[in-house]
Backbone as numpy.savetxt, mean C-alpha at the origin, in Angstrom:
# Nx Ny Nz CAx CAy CAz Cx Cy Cz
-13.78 -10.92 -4.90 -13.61 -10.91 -6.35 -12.96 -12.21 -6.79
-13.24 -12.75 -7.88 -13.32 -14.09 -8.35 -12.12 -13.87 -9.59
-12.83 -12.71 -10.14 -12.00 -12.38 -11.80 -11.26 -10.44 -11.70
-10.36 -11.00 -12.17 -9.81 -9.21 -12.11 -9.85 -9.11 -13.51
-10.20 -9.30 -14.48 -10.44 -8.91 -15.74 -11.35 -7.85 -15.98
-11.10 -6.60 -16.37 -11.67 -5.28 -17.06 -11.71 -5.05 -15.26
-11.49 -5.45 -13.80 -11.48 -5.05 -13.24 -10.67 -3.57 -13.02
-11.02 -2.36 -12.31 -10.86 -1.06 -12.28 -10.00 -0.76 -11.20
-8.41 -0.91 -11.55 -7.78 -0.82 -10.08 -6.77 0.55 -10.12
-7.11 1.11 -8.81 -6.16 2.22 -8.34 -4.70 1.90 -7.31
-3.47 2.46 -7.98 -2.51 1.80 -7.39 -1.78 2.98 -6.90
-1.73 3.37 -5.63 -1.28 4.57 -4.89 0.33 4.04 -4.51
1.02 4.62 -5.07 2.90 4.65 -4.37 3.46 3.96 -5.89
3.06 3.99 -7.19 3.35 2.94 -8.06 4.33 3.13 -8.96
4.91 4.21 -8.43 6.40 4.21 -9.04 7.50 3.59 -8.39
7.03 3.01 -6.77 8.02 2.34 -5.95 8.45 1.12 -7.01
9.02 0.23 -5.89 9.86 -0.85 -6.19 8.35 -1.64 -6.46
7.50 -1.85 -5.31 6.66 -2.96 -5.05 5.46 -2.46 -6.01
4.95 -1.18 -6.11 4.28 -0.36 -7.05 4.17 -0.70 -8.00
5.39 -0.41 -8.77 5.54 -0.91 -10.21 5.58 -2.57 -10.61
5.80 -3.76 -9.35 5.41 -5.16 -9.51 3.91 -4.93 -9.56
3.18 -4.23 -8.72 2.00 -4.55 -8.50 1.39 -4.11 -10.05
1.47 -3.04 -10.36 0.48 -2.60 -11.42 1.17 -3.86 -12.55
2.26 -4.60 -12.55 2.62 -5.46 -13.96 1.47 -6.54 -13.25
1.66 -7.09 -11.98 0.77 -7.96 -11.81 -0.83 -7.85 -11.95
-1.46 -7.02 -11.49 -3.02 -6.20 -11.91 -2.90 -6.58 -13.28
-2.09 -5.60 -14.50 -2.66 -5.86 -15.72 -2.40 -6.88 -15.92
-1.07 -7.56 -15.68 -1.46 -9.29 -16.51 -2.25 -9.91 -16.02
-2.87 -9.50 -14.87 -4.52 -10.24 -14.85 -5.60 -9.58 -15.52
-5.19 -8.91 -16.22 -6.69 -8.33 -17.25 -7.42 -6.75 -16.59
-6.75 -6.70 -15.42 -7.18 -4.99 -14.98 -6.69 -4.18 -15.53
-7.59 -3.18 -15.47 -7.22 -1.62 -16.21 -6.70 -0.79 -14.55
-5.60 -0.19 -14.63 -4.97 0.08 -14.32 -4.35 1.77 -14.13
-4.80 2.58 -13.07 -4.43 4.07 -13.05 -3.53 4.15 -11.79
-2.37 4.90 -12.10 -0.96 5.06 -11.08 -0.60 5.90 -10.48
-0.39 6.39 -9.43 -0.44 7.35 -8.79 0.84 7.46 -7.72
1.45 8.71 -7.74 2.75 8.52 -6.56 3.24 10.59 -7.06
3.84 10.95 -6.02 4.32 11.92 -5.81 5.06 12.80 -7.01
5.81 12.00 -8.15 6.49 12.69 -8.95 6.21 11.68 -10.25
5.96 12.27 -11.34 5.43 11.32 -12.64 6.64 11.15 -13.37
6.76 9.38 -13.14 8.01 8.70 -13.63 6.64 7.95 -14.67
7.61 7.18 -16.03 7.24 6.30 -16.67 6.65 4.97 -16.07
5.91 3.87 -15.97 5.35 3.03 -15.44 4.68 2.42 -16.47
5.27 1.22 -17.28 4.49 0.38 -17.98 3.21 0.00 -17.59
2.36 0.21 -18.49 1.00 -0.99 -18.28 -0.08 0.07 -17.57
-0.02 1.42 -17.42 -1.00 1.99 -16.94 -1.70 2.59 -18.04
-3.10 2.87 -17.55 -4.19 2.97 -18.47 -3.85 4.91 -17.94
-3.47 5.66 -16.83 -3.06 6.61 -16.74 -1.98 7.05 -15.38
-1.81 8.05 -15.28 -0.94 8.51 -13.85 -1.44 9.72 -13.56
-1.41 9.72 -12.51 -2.03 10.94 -11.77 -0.97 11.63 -10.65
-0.25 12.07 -10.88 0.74 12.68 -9.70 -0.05 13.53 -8.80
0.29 13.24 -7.68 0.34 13.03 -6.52 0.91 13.30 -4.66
0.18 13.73 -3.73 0.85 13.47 -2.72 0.32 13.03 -1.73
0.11 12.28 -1.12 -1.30 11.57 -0.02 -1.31 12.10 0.61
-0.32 13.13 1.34 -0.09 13.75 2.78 -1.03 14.88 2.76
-1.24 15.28 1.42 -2.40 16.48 0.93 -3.28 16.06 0.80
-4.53 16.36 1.55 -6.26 16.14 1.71 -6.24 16.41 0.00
-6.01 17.81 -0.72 -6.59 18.49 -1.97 -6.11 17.34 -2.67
-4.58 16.75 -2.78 -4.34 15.61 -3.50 -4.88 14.52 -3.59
-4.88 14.42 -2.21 -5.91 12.79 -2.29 -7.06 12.93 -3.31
-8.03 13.87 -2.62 -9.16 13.74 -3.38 -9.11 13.95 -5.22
-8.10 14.67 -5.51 -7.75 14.90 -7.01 -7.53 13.52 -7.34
-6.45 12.89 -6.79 -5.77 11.42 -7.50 -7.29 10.70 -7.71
-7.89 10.43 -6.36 -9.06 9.36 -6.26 -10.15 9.76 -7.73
-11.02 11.43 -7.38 -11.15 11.64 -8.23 -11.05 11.33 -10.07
-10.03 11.71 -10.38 -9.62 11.70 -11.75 -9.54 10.55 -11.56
-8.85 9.34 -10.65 -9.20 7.62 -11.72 -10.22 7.16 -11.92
-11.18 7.78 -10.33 -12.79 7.13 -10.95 -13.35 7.95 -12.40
-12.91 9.51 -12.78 -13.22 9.75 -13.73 -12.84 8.95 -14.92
-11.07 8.53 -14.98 -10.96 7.78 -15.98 -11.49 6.48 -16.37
-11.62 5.31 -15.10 -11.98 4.03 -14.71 -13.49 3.49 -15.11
-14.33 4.62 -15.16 -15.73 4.73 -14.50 -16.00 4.26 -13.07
-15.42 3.95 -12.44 -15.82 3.51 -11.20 -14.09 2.54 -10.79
-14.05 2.55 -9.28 -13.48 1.39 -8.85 -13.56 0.19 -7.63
-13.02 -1.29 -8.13 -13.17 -2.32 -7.55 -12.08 -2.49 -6.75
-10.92 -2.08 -7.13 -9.61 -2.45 -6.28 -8.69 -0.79 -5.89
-8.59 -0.80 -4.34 -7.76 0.24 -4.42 -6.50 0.21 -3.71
-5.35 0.28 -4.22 -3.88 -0.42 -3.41 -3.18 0.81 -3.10
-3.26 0.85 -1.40 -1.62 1.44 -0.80 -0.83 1.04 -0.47
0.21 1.36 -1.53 1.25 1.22 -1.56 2.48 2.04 -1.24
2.12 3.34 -0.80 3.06 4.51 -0.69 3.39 4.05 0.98
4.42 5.02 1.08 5.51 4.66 2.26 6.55 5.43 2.26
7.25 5.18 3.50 8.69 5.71 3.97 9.14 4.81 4.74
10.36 4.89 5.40 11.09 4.42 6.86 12.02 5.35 7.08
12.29 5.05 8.47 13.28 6.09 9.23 13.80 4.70 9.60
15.53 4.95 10.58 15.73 4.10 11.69 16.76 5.16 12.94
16.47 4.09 13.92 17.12 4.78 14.90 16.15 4.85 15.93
16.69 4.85 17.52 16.16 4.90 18.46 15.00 6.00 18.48
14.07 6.13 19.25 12.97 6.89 19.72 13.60 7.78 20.12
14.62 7.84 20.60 15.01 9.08 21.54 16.06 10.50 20.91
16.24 9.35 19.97 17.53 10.06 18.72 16.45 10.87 17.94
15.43 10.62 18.06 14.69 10.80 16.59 13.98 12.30 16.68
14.48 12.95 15.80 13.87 14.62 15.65 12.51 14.41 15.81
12.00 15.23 16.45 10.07 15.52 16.45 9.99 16.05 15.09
10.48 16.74 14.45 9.82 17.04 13.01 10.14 15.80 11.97
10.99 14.79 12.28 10.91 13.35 11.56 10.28 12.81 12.03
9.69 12.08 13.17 8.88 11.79 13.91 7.35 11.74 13.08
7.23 13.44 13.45 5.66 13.56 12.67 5.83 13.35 10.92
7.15 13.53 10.22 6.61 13.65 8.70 6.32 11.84 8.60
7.34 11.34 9.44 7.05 10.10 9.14 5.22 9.29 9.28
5.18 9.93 10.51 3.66 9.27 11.08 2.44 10.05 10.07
3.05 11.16 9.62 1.88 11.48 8.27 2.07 10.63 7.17
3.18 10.16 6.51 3.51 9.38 5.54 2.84 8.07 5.79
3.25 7.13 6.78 3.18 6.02 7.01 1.74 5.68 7.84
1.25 6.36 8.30 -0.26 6.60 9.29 -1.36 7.43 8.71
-0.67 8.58 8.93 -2.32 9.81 8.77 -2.60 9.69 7.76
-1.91 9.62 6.59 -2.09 9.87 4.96 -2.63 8.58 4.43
-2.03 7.43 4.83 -2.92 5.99 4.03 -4.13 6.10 4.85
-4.46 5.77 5.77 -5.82 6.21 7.12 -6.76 7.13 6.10
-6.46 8.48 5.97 -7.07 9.39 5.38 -7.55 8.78 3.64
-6.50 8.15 3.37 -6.89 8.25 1.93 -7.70 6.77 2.10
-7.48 6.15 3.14 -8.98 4.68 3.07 -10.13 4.85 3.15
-10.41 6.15 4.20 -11.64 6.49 4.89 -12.40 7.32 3.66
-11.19 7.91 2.64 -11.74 8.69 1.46 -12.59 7.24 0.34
-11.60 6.45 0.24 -11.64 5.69 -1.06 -13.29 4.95 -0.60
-13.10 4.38 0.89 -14.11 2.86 1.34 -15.33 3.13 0.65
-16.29 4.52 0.44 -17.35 4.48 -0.38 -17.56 4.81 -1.53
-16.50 4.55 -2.17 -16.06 5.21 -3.70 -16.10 3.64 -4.01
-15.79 2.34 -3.22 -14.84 1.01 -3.96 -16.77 0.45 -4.06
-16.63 -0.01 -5.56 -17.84 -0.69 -5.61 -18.42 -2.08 -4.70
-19.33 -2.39 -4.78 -19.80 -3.69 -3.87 -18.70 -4.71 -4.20
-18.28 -5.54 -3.51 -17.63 -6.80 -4.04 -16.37 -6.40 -4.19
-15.65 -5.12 -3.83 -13.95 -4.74 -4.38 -13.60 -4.99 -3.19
-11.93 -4.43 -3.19 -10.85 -4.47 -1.92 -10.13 -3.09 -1.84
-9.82 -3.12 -0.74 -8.85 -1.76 -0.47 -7.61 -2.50 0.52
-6.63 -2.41 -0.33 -5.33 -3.39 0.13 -4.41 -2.11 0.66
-3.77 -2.52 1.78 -2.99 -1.75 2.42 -1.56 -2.39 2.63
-0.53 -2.00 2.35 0.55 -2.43 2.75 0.83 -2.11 4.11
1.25 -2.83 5.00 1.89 -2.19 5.81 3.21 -3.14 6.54
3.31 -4.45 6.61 4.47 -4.89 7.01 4.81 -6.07 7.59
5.94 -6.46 7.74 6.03 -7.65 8.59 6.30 -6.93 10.37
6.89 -5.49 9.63 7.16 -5.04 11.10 5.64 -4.56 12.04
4.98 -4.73 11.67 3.59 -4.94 12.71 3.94 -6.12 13.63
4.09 -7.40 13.08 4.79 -8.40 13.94 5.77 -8.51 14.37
7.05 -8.25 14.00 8.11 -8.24 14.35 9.47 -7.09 14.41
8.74 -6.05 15.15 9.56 -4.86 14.80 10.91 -4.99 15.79
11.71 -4.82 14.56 13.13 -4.75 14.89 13.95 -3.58 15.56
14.78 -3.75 16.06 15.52 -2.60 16.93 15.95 -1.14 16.14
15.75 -0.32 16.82 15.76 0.68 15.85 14.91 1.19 14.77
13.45 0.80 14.58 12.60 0.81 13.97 11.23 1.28 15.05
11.48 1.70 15.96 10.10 2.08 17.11 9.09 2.84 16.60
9.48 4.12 15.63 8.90 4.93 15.12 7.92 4.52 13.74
8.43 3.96 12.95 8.52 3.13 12.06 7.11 1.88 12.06
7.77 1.55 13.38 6.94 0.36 13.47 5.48 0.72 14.38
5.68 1.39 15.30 4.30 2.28 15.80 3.30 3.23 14.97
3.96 3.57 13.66 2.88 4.26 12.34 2.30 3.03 12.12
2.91 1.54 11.30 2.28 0.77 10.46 1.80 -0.39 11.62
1.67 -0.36 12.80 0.75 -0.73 13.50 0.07 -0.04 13.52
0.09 0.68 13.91 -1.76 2.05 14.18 -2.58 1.74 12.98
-1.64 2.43 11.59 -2.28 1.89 10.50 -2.71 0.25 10.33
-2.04 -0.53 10.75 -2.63 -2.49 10.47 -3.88 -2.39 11.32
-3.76 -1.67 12.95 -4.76 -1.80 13.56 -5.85 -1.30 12.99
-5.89 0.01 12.11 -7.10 0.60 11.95 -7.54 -0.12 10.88
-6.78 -0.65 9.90 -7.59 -1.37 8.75 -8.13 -2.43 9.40
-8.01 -3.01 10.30 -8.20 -4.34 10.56 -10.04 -3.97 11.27
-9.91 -2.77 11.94 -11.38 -1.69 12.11 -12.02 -1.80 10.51
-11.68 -1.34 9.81 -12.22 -0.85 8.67 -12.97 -2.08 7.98
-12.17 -2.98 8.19 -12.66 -4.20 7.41 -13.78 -4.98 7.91
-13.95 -4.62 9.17 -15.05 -5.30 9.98 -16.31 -4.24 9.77
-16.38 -2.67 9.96 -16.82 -1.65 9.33 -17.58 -2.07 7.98
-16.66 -2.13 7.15 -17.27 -2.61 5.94 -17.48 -4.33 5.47
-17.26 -4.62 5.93 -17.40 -5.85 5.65 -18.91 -6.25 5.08
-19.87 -5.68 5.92 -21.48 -6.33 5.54 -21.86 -4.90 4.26
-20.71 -4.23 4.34 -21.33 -2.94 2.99 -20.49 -3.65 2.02
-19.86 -4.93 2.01 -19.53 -5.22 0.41 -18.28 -4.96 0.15
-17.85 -3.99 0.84 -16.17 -3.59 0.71 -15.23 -4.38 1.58
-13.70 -5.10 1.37 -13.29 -5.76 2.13 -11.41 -5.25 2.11
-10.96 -5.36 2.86 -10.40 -4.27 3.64 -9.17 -5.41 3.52
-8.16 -5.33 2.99 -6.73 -6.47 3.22 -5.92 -6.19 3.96
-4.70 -6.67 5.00 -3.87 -5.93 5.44 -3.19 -6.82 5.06
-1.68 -6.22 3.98 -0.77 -7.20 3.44 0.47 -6.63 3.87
1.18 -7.98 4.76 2.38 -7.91 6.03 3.44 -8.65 5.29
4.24 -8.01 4.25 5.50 -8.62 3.76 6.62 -8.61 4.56
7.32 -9.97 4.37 8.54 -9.45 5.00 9.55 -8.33 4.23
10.46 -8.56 4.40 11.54 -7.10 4.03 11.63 -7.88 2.09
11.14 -6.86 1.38 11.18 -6.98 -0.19 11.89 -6.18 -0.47
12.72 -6.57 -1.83 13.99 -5.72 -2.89 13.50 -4.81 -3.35
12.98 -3.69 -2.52 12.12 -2.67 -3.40 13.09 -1.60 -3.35
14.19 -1.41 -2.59 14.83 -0.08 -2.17 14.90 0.77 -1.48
13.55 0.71 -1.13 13.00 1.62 0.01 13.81 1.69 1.57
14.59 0.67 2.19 15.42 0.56 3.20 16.50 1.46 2.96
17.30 1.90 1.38 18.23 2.78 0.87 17.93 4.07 0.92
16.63 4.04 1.20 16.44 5.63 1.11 15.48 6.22 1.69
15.80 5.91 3.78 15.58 6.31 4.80 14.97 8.00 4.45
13.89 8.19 5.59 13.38 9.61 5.75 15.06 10.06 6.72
15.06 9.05 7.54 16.07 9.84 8.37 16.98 7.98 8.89
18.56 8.17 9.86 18.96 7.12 10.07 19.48 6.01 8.63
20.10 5.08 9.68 20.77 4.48 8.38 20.37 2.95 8.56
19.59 1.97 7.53 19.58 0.82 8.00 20.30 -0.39 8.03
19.76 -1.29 9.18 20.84 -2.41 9.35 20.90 -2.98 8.50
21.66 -4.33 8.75 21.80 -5.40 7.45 20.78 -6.09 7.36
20.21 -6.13 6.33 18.54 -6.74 6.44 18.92 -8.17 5.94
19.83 -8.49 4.97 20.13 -9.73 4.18 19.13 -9.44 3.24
19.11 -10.63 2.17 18.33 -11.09 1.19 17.06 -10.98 1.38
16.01 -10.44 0.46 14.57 -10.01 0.73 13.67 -10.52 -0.25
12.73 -10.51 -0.25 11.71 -11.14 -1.51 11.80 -10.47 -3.03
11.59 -11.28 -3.90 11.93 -9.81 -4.78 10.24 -9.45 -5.12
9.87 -8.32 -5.42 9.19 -7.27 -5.45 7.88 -8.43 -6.57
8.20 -8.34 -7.19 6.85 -9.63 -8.00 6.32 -10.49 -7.55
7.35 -11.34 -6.71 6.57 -12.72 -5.39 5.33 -11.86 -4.52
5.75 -10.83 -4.16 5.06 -9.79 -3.22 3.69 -9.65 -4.10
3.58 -8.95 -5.55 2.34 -7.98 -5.89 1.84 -9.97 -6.22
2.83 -10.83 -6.60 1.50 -11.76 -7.15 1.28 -12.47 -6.31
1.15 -12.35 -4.70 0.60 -12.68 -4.01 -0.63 -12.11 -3.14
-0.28 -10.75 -3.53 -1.50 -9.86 -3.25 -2.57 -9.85 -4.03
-2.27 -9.74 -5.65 -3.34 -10.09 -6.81 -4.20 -11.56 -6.35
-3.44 -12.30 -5.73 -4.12 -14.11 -5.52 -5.49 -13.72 -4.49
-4.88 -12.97 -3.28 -5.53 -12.14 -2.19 -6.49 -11.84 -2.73
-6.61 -10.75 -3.58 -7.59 -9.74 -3.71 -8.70 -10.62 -4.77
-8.27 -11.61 -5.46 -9.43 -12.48 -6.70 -9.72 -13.50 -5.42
-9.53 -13.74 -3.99 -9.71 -14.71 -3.32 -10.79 -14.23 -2.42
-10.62 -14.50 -0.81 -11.54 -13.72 0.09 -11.10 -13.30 1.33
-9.36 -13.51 1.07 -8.60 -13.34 2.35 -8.45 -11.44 2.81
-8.37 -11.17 4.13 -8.23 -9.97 4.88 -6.97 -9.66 5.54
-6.26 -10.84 5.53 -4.75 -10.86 6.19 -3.60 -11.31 5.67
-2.72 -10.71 4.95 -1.45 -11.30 4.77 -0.55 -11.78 5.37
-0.50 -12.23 6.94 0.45 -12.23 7.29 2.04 -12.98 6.75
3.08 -12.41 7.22 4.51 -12.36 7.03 4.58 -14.01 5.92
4.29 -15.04 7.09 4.50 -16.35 6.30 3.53 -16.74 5.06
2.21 -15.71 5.03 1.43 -16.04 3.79 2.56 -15.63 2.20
3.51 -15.02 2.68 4.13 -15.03 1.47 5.24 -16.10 0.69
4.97 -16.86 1.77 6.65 -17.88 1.23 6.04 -19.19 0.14
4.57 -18.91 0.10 4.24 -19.54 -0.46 3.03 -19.26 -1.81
4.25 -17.76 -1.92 3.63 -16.84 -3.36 4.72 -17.33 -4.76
3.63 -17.36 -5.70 4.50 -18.05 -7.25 5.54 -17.46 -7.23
């Protein structure tokens, strides 16, 4: 995609920190814009909201659903939803364990494999998933073994679709001011220091998605407006 103007974008997690950059960045490029995340908060600049839970098959298909109803169709579809835990592998409850790997794995996975023949010829399906694919830090095993599985499988998907027209992003931020580190599934996190703030992030993904790139990696961001 060249132009995101009247482009038709779905933004899954967009009441987060990075969520709500992304959908300001989408519309000030001229996209129409439908928002989607677990509990319906206010969110400037959306054309609608669709509450939400990805971890639910019935949800998914409702959210996807109702934006192509509202949209007429869509070109861009962004996950953005998420969690983190921290703490050793060994500390870590099996029932945190799995809610996490549904949150962070089964549920974006599920909702790509839903969206990939819904996204018109020529769109993207952008996935967040991390810097910790590359560089997972101590105490993050769990964490970091969901959003690898997930980087690995998009990185499948995109080759998959690639000659059907659909193109598949995997965008690897480092640690952004979104909040999300404050408010662990489980565990407490380290000192991360100073992080990107949340707008450098979506308007470097918007550059991505009007461009022809498939990979964000970590350092593609230091050199976002």
């Amino acid at each position: 995609m060249t132009q995101l103007a009247g482009a038709r974008v779905l933004v899954v997690g967009a009441t987060g920190g990075l969520g709500r950059a992304l959908v300001a960045a989408f519309t000030g490029a001229g996209a129409k814009v439908v928002g989607s995340a677990r509990t319906e908060t206010v969110v400037d600049g959306l054309s609608a909201f669709v509450p939400g839970d990805i971890t639910s098959a019935a949800d998914r298909e409702r959210v996807v659903d109702t934006a192509i109803e509202h949209l007429g169709g869509l070109d861009v579809v962004v996950v953005a939803s998420g969690a983190v835990g921290f703490g050793p592998v060994e500390m870590v409850r099996s029932d945190d364990l799995a809610h996490l790997v549904d949150v962070d794995l089964t549920a974006p996975l599920a909702l790509c494999g839903l969206v990939a023949p819904m996204v018109d010829e020529g769109g993207a399906v952008v996935v967040l998933t991390g810097a910790v694919v590359d560089t997972p830090m101590l105490g993050t095993g769990v964490y970091a073994a969901a959003k690898t599985g997930l980087s690995t499988a998009v990185g499948v998907m995109a080759r998959e679709w690639r000659r059907r027209g659909v193109r598949f992003i995997d965008a690897r931020p480092p640690h952004t001011e979104t909040g999300l580190s404050e408010r662990p599934l489980f565990g407490q996190a380290p000192r991360l220091g100073s992080g990107l703030a949340p707008e450098q992030v979506a308007a470097r993904i918007v550059t991505a998605v009007a461009g022809d790139e498939t990979v964000l990696a970590p350092d593609a961001f230091s050199s976002a407006p």
